[in-house]
C-alpha positions as CSV (number, residue, x, y, z in Angstrom):
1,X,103.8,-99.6,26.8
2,X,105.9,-98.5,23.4
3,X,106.1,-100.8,20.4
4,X,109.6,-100.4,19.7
5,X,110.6,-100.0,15.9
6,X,113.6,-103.7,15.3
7,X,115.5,-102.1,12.5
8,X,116.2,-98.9,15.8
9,X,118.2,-98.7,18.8
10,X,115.3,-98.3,21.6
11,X,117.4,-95.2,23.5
12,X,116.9,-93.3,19.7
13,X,113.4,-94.1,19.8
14,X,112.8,-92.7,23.7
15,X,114.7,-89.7,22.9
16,X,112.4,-89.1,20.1
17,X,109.1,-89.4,22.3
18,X,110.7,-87.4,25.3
19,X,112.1,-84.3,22.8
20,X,108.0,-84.1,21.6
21,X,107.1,-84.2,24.7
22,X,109.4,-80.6,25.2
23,X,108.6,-79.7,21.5
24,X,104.4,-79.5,22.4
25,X,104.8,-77.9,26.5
26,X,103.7,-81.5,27.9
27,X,107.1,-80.9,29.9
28,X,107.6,-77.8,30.8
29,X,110.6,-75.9,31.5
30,X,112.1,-77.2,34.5
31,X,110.2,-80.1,34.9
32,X,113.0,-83.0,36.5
33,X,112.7,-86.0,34.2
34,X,113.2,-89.1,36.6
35,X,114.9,-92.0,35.6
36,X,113.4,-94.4,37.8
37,X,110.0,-93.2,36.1
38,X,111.4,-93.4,32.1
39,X,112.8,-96.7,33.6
40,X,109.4,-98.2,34.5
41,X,107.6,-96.6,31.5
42,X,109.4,-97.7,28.4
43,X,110.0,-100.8,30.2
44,X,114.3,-100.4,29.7
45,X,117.1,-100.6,31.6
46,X,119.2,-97.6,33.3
47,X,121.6,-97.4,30.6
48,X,118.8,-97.7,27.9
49,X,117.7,-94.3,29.3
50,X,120.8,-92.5,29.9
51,X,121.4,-92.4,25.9
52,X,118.4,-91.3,25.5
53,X,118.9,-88.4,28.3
54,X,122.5,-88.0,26.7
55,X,121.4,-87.4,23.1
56,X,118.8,-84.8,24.3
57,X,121.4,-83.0,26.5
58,X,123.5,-82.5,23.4
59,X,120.7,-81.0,21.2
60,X,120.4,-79.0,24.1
61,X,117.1,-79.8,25.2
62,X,117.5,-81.0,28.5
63,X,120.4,-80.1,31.4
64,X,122.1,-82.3,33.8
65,X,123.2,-81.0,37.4
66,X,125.3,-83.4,39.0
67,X,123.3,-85.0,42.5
68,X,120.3,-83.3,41.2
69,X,119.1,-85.1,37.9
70,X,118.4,-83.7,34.4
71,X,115.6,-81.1,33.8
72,X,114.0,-79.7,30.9
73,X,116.3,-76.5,29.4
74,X,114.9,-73.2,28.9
75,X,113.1,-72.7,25.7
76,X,115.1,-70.1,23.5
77,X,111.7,-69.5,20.9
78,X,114.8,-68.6,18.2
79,X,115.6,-72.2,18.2
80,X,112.7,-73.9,17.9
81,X,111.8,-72.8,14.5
82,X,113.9,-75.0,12.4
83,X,113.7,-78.1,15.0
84,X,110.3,-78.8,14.9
């Protein structure tokens, strides 16, 4: 399980562990992130993990399709270059 950082909102802290997790290829492309699964893993409620999903949807990392769940966006190798 994660030791959270206090002084942090958790949701900032699981986005930052999920957008490495595209940033090094352990998700690929994609790959359907499951929120019952990030649920049980960092140990945090539904909405906990929704921010988190939400925050990487608008850097762009991930994309949401409604009654399907959200999924790891394309790579554009462009933009990775100054987000690492």
């Amino acid at each position: 399980m994660m030791e959270y950082d206090p002084t942090r909102p958790k949701w900032q802290q699981i986005a930052e562990v999920l957008r490495q997790r595209i940033i090094s290829g352990e998700y690929q492309p994609r790959h359907r992130l499951s929120e019952v699964q990030l649920e049980a893993e960092f140990a945090v409620a539904r909405v906990t993990v929704r921010k988190a999903t939400a925050a990487l949807r608008e850097q762009g990392l991930i994309t949401t399709v409604a009654g399907m769940g959200s999924f790891i966006a394309e790579r554009d190798e462009d933009n990775d270059q100054g987000n690492a």
